[in-house]
C-alpha positions as CSV (number, residue, x, y, z in Angstrom):
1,X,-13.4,-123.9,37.6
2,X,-12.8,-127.7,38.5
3,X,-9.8,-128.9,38.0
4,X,-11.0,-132.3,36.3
5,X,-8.6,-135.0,36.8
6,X,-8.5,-137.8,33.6
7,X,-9.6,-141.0,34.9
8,X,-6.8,-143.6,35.5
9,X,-6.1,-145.5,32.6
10,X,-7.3,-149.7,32.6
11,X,-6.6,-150.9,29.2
12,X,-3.1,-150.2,26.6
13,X,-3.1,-146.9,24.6
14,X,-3.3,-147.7,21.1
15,X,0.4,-146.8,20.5
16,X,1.1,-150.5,21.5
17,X,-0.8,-152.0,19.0
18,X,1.8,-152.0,16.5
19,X,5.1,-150.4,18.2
20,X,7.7,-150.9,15.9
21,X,11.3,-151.3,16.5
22,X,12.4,-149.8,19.7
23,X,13.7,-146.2,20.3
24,X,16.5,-145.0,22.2
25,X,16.3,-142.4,24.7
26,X,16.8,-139.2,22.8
27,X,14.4,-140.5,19.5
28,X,11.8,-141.3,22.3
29,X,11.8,-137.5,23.7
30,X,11.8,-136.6,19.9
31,X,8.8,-138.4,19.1
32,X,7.3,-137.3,22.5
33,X,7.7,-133.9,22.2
34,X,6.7,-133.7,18.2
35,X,3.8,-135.8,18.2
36,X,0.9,-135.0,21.6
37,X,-1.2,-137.8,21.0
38,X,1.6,-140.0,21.7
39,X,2.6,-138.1,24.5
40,X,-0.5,-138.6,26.2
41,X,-1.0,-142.2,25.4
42,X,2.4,-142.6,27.2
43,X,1.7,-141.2,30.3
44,X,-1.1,-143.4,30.2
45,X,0.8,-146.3,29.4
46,X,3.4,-145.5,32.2
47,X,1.0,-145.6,34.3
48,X,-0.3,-148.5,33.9
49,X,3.0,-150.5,33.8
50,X,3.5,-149.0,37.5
51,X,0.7,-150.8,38.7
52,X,2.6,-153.6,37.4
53,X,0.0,-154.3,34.1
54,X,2.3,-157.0,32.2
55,X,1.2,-156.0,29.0
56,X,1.9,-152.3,29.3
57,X,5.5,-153.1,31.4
58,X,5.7,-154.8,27.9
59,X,5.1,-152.1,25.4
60,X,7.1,-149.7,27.1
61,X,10.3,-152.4,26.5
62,X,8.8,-152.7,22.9
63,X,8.9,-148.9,22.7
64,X,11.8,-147.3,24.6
65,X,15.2,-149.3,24.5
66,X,17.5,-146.6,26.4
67,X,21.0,-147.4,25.4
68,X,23.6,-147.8,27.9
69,X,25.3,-144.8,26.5
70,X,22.7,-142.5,26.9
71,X,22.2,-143.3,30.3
72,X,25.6,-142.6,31.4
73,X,26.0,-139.1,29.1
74,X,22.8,-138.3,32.2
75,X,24.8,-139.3,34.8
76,X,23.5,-143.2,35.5
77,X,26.5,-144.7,37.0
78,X,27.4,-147.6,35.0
79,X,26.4,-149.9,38.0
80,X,23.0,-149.0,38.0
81,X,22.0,-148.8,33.8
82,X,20.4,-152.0,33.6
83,X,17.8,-151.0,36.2
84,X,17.5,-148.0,34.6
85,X,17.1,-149.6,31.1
86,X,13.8,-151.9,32.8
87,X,10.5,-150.3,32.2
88,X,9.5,-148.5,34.8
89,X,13.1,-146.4,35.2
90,X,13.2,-145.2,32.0
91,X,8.9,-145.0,31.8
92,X,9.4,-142.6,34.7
93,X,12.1,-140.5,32.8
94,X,10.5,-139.7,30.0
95,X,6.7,-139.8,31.1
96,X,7.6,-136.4,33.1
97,X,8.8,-135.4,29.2
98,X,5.5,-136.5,27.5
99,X,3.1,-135.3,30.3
100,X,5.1,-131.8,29.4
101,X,4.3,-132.3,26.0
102,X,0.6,-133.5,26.7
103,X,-0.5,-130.3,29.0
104,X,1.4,-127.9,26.4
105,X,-1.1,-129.7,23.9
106,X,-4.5,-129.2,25.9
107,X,-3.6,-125.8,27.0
């Protein structure tokens, strides 16, 4: 059997159409874990704001708002939070989460 690979994403998952208020860290794995189809679109998303798409770097910020406190209960030395607060930092941290969530979901 193939192992078919999903094509790499070039346009925003819908889940930035109308993000809402910002999440912090632990709410975000919440949501990723409890809802797969936003899991997915996540990964996707992360992704793209990798390749340094503007508008997906932005709905990742308009999404996941890490706060400093949450970053530090993991272990983030206070010196470093605020990179780890940017977008592709705390994309990277919980993508791994939500492409969990995403292969439980197709298996």
């Amino acid at each position: 059997m193939a192992n078919k690979k999903k094509p790499k994403p070039t346009e925003l998952p819908g889940i930035c159409s109308n993000p809402g208020h910002p999440l912090g860290l632990w709410d975000f794995i919440t949501k990723l874990q409890s809802d797969k189809s936003f899991a997915a679109d996540f990964v996707d998303l992360v992704k793209l704001a990798n390749n340094n798409d503007q508008g997906a770097i932005d709905c990742v910020n308009a999404l996941l708002a890490p706060r400093p406190d949450e970053l530090t209960g993991l272990g983030v030395p206070l010196s470093q939070v605020d990179s780890f607060r940017k977008c592709t930092e705390s994309g990277l941290l919980v993508a791994a989460i939500a492409r969990q969530g995403a292969e439980k979901s197709r298996k």
